[in-house]
N, C-alpha and C positions, 0 to 999 in steps of 0.2 A: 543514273537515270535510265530506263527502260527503254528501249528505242523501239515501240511497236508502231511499225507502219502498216497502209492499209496491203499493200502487195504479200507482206507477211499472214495476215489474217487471213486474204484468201488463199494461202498456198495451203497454211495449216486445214481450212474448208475443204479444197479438192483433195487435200491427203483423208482427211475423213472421210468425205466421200467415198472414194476409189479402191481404197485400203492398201496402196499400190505406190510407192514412189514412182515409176514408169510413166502409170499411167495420169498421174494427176500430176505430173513436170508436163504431160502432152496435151491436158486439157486447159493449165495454164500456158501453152506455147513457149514454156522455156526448158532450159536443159537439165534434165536431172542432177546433176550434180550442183544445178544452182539452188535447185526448188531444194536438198537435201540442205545446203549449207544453209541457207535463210533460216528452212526452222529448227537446226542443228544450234545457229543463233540464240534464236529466239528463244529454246527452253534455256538455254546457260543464261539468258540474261533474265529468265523466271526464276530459274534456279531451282529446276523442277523439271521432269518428262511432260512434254503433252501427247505421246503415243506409247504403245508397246510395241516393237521391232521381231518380230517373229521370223520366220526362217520363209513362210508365203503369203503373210496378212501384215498391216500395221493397222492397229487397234487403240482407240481414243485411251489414254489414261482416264481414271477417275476424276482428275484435275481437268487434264485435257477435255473431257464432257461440259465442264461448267466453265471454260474459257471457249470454246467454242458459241457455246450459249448467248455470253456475253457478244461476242464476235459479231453473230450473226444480226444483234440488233443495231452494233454499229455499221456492220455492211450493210442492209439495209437502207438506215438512212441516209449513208450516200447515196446508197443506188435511188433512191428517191430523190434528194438534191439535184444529181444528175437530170432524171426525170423531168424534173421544173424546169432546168435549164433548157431542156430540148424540145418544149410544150411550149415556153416564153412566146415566141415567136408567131404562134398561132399554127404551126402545122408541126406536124410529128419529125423527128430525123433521129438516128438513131437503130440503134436494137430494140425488138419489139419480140420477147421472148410469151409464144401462146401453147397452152398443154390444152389435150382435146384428147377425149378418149376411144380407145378403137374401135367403138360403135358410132363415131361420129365420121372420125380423121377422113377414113377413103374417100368418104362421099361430099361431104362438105369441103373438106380445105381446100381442095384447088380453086372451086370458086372463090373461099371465101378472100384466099389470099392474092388472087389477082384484082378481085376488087379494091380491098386495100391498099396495091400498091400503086392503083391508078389513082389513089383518093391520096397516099401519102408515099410519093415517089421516092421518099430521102427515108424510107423505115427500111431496118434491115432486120427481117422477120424469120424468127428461128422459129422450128417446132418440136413441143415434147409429147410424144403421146404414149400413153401408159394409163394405168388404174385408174379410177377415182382417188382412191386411197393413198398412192402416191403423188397425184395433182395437188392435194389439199396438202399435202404434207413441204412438198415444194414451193408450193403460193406460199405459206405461211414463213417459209425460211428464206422467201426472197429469189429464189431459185428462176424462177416463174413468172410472168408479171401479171396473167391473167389466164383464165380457164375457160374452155365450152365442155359441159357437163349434162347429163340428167340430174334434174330439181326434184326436190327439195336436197340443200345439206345443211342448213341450217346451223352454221357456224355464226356466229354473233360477230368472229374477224370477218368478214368476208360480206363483199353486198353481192346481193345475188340477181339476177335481172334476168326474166323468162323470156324466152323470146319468140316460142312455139311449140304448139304439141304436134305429137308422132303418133299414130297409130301400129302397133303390129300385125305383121301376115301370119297367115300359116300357111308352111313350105310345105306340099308332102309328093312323095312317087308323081310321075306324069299319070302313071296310071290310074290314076286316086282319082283324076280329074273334074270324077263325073257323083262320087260318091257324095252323099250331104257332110257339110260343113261339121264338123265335131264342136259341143260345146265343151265350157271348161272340166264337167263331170266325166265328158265322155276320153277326152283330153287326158285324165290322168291315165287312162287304163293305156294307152297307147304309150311305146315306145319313143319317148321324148327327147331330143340329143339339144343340149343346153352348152352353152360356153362353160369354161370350167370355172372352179371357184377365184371368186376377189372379181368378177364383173359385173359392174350393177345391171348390167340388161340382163344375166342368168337370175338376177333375186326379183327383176320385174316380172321377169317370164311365169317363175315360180309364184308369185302371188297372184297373178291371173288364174293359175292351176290350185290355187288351193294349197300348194305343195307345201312339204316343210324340208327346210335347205338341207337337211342331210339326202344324198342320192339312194334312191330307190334302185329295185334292182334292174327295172327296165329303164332306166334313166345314163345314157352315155354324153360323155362331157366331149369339148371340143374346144383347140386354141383359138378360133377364129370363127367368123360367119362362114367364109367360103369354105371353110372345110365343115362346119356344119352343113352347107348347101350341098357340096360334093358327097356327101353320107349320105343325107337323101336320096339323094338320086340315084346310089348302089342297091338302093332299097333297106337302108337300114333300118333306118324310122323316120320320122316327122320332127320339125322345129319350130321356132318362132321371128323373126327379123324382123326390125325397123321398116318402114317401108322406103325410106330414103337409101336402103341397100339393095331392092329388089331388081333394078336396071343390073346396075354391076355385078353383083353376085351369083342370079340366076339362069344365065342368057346361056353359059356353057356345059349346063346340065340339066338333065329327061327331070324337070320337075315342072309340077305346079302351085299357083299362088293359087288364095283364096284367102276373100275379107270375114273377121268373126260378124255375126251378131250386135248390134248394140245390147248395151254398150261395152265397145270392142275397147281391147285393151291399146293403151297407148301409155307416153311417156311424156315429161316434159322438157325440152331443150332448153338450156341456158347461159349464162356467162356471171360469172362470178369473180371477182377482184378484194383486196387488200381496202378496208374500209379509205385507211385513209393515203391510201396511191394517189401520187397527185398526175398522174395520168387516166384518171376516173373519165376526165371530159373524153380523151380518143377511146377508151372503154365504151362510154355513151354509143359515139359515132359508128365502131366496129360495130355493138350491137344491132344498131339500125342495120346495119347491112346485111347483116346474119339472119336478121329478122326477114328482108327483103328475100333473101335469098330462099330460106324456108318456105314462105308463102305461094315465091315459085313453084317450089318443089311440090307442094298438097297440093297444086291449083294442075 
């Protein structure tokens, strides 16, 4: 008989994950030499590899790929079982694992998260923030329990709940202050600094411009808002930002704001979940408050 436990499954996970024995014995909190012997175990009693052992990577086997697979829909529904158990009760307790992406994170989470924990004082509220593209990939593997995104992603898994739109600014030189507002035509001939590729606020920016997503030759990328902000203001070129980033980002550099034209480009914020998460109801309630929160913010 096979003796696969669930401790087993997630260790094989975080070794996928990581590619690292080190570092996925650190992210389960035990000792490498346990996390190796477990799934050391575990292929002899498959009778089979579920990695390759390389000399600086460990890499799923073929097998390994489609036992993971399976893995991941029974971790899962633990982690949802769990779920129910800690919702029973009528108020949340627990991990409350939320991915938000870095055109949201600075600016929203610290509110969002001390309102929630005055609303669910027994949540113990981790954050991931990254991609879109790895959110969704995350939510769907369980990773994750819920997301704040720009809408639409229109995944069929996934319910998706709006919960306010955004408008964009345009950041340019202090000394620009005074000149008329460019529109989107005028917009492309200008030096445009965009987040670099794989962030949806660079493909929004782009569609407001007309643009097509391969970089132009006046077009300079950037890791972050605040270092698009700070290029501004060396005088390099002009950008686009949330306007929910313009307190924080703008205040330490010779630039200025300015609203478009209607109708001005904007985005929509939202929160997305696991259709059938059975933490959907504190999904609901977070929303409301992120809602609350937003409305602040435009008001």
């Amino acid at each position: 008989m096979i003796d696969i436990t669930l401790r087993k499954l997630r260790y094989v996970e975080a070794l996928s994950l990581t590619g690292h024995f080190g570092r996925a014995a650190e992210a389960c909190s035990v000792s490498q030499p346990a996390l190796s012997v477990q799934i050391k175990e575990l292929e002899e009693m498959l009778g089979t590899p579920l990695f390759e052992r390389g000399p600086r990577q460990v890499r799923l086997t073929r097998f390994g790929q489609a036992f993971l697979d399976r893995s991941r829909d029974i971790l899962r529904s633990v982690d949802d079982l769990e779920a129910l158990a800690r919702t029973a009760q009528g108020r949340f307790v627990g991990q409350l694992r939320i991915g938000v992406i870095p055109t949201i994170a600075p600016y929203l989470l610290p509110k969002i998260i001390k309102n929630l924990t005055q609303v669910h004082d027994g949540a113990d509220i981790h954050v991931r923030e990254t991609q879109t593209s790895n959110l969704l990939r995350e939510l769907a593997d369980g990773r994750i329990d819920t997301a704040i995104v720009a809408l639409p992603i229109s995944d069929a898994a996934f319910t998706e709940v709006a919960l306010f739109d955004e408008n964009f600014v345009l950041v340019r030189p202090e000394r620009d202050a005074g000149n008329p507002i460019p529109n989107r035509e005028m917009l492309r001939e200008m030096r445009l600094l965009l987040l670099e590729e794989g962030h949806c606020f660079r493909d929004q920016a782009l569609s407001f411009c007309n643009q097509p997503s391969g970089p132009p030759s006046e077009m300079l990328d950037g890791s972050s808002l605040a270092t698009l902000v700070q290029m501004v203001g060396a005088g390099i070129g002009v950008t686009l930002i949330p306007e929910m980033a313009v307190a924080v980002e703008t205040g330490s550099a010779p630039v200025s704001i300015a609203h478009f034209a209607d109708p001005q480009p904007a985005r929509t914020i939202g929160m997305i979940w696991r259709k059938k998460s059975p933490l959907a109801p504190v999904f609901r309630e977070m929303a409301e408050i992120v809602r609350g929160l937003g409305g602040a913010r435009a008001g």
